[in-house]
Backbone bond lengths (Angstrom), bond angles and torsions (degrees), N, CA, C in turn:
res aa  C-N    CA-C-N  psi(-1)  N-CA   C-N-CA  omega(-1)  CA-C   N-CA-C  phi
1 X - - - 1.445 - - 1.524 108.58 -
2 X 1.634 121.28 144.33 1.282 125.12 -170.57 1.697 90.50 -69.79
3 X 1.354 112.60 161.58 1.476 140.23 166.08 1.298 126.66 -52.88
4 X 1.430 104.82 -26.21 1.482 123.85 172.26 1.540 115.14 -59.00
5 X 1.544 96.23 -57.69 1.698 112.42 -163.49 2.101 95.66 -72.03
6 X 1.228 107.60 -35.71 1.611 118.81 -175.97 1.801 92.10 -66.61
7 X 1.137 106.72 -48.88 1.760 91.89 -172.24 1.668 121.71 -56.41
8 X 1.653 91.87 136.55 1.780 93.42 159.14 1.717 127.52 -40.22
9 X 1.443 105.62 136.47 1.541 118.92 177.28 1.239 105.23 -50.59
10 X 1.374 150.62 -177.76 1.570 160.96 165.21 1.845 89.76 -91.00
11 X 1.237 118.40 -35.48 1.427 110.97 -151.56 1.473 90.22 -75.91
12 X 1.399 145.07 -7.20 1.541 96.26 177.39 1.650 86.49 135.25
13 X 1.875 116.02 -39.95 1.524 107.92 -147.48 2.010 108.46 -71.00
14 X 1.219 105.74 158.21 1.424 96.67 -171.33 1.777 107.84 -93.54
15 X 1.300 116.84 10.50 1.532 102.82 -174.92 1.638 78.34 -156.96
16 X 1.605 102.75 174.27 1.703 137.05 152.50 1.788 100.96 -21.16
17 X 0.897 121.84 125.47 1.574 134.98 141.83 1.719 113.42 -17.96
18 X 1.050 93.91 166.26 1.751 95.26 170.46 1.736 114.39 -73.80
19 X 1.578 108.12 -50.05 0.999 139.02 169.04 1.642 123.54 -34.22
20 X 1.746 106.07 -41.57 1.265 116.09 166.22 1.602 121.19 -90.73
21 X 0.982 109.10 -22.40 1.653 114.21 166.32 1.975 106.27 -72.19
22 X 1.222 102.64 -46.84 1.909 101.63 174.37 1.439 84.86 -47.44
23 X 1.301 145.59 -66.91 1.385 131.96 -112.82 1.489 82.45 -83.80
24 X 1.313 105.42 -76.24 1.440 111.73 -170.40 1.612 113.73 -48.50
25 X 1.279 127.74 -16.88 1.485 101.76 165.75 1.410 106.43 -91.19
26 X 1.455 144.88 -9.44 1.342 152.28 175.06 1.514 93.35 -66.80
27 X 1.297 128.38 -79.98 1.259 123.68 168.61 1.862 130.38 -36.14
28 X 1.246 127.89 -27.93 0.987 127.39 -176.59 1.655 108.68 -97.46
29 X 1.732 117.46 -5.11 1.256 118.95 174.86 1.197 113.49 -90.53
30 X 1.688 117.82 -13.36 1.112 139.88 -158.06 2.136 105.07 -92.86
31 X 1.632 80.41 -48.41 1.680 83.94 -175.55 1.698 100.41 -75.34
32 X 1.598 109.84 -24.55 1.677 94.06 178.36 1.644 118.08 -63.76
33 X 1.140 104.34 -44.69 1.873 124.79 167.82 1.759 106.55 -37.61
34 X 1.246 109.05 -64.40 1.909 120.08 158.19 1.266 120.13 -31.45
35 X 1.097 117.59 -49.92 1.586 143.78 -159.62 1.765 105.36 -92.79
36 X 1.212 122.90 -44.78 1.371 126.68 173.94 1.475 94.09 -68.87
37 X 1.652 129.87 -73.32 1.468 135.35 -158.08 1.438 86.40 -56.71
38 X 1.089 155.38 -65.59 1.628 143.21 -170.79 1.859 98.00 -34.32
39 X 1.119 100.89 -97.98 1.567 108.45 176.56 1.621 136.06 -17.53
40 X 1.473 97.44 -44.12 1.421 117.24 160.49 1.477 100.67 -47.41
41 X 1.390 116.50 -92.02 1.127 132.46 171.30 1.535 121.15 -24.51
42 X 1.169 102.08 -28.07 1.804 91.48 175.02 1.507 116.20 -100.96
43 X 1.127 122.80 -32.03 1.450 139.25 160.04 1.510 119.32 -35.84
44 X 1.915 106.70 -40.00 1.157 98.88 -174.84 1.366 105.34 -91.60
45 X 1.337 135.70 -1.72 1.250 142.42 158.66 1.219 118.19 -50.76
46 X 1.370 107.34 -62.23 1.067 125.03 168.11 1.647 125.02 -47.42
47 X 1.126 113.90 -39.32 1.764 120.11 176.19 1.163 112.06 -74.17
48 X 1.801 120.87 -31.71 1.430 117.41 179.39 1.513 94.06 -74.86
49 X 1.227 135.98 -42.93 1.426 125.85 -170.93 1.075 97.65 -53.45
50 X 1.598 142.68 -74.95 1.115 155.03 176.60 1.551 118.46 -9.64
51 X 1.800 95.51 -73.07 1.703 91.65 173.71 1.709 117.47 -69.94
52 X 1.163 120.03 -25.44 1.863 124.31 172.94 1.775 100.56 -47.69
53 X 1.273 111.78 -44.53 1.402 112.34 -158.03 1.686 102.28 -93.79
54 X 1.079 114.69 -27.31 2.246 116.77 164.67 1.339 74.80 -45.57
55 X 1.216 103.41 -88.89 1.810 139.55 -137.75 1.863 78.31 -35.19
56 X 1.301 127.92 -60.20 1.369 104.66 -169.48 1.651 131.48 -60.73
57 X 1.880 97.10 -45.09 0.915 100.32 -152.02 1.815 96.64 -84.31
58 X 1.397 135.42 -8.53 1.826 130.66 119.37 1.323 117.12 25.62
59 X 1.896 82.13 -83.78 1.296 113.47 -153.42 1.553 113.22 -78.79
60 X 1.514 117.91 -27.32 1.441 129.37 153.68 1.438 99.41 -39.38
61 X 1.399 107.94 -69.61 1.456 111.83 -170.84 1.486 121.14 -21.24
62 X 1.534 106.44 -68.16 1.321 132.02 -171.78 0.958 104.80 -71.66
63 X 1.534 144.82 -43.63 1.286 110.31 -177.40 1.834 119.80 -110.46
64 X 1.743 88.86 37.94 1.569 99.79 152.44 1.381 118.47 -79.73
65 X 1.385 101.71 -42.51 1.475 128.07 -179.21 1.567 104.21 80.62
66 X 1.786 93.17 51.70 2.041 100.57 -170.36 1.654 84.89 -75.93
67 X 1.475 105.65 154.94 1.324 121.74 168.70 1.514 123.17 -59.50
68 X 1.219 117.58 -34.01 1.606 134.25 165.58 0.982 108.63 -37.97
69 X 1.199 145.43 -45.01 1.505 138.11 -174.48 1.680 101.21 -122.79
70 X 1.480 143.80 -0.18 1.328 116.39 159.99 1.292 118.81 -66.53
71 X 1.650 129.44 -20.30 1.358 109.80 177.15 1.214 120.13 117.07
72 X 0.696 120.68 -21.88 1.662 157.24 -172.66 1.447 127.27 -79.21
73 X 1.309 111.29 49.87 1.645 113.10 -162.69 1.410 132.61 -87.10
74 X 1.495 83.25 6.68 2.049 91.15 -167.27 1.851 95.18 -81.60
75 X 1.633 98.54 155.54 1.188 100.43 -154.00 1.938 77.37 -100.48
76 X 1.416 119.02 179.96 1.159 128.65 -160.25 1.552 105.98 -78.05
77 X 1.504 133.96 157.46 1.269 116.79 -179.83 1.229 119.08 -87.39
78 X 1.211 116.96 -1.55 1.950 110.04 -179.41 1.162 111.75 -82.73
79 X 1.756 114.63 -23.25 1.420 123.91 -172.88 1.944 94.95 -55.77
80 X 1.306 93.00 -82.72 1.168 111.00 -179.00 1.733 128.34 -29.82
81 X 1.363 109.38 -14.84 1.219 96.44 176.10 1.804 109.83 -123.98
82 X 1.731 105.58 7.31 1.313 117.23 160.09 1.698 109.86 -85.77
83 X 1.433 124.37 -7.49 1.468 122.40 -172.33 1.331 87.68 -110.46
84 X 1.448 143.03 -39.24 1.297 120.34 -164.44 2.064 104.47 -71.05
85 X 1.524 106.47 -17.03 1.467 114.13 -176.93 1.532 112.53 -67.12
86 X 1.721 91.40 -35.41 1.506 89.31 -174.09 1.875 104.69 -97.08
87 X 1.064 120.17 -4.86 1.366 110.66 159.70 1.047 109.16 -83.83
88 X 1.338 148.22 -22.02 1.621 108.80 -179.34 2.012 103.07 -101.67
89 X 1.330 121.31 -9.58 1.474 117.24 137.58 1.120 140.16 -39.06
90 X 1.259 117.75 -34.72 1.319 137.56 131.19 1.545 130.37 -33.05
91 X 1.256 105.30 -62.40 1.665 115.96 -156.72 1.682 85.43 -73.02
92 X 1.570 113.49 -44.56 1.500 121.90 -175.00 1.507 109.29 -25.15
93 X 1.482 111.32 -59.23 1.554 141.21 -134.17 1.634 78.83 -79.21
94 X 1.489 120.40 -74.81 1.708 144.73 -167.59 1.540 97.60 -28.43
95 X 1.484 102.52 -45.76 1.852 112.97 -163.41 1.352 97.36 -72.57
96 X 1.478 124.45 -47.12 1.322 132.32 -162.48 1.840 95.84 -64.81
97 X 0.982 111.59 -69.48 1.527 126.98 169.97 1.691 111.80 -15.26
98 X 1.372 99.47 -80.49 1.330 112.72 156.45 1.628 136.41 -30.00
99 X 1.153 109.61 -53.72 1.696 118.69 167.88 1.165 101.88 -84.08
100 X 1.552 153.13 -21.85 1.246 127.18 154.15 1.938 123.60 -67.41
101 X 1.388 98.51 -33.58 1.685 93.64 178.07 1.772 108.45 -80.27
102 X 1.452 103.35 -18.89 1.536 102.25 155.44 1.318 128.94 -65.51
103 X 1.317 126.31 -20.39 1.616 120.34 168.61 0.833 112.62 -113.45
104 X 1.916 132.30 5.35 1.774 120.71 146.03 1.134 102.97 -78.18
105 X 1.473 153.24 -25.19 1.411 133.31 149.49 0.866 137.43 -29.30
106 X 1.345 113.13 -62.93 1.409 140.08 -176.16 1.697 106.02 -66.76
107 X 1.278 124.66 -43.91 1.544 146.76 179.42 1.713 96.11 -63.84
108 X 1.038 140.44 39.93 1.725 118.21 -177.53 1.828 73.23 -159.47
């Protein structure tokens, strides 16, 4: 705004007119209105990019045929029955452990 309209009245008043406060909030509701429709507008650009590029990288997915998305989560069966061998080989050892620091306790 020119310097004119910013300058103090002669009469005395201590701020802007009524007249210059309307303007400038008319104008500043105006550039927010500008400022949203920009953003709007770019956002939705942005979302179509967004879903174009899922929608591909999906479809990468699928026709890798990565395991992540076939569904398919069971783990193999030999695993499973070489870990249940070594867990209770395990549990064996813990017990053994156990009943020996149980009869140096008990032994004192």
């Amino acid at each position: 705004m020119s310097r004119a309209i910013m300058r103090r009245s002669d009469d005395g008043n201590k701020g802007p007119g009524g007249t210059t406060t309307l303007l400038k909030g008319v104008l500043l509701g105006l550039g927010g209105l500008v400022a949203l429709g920009i953003a709007l507008t770019m956002l939705k650009y942005v979302i179509v990019i967004g879903v174009l590029g899922g929608a591909g990288y999906l479809g990468y997915r699928i026709l890798t045929k990565n395991k992540a998305l076939s569904g398919d989560t069971r783990a193999p069966r030999g695993k499973l029955t070489s870990g249940d061998d070594d867990f209770d080989r395990k549990m064996r050892e813990l017990e053994a452990i156990e009943r020996r620091l149980d009869r140096e306790i008990s032994g004192r």
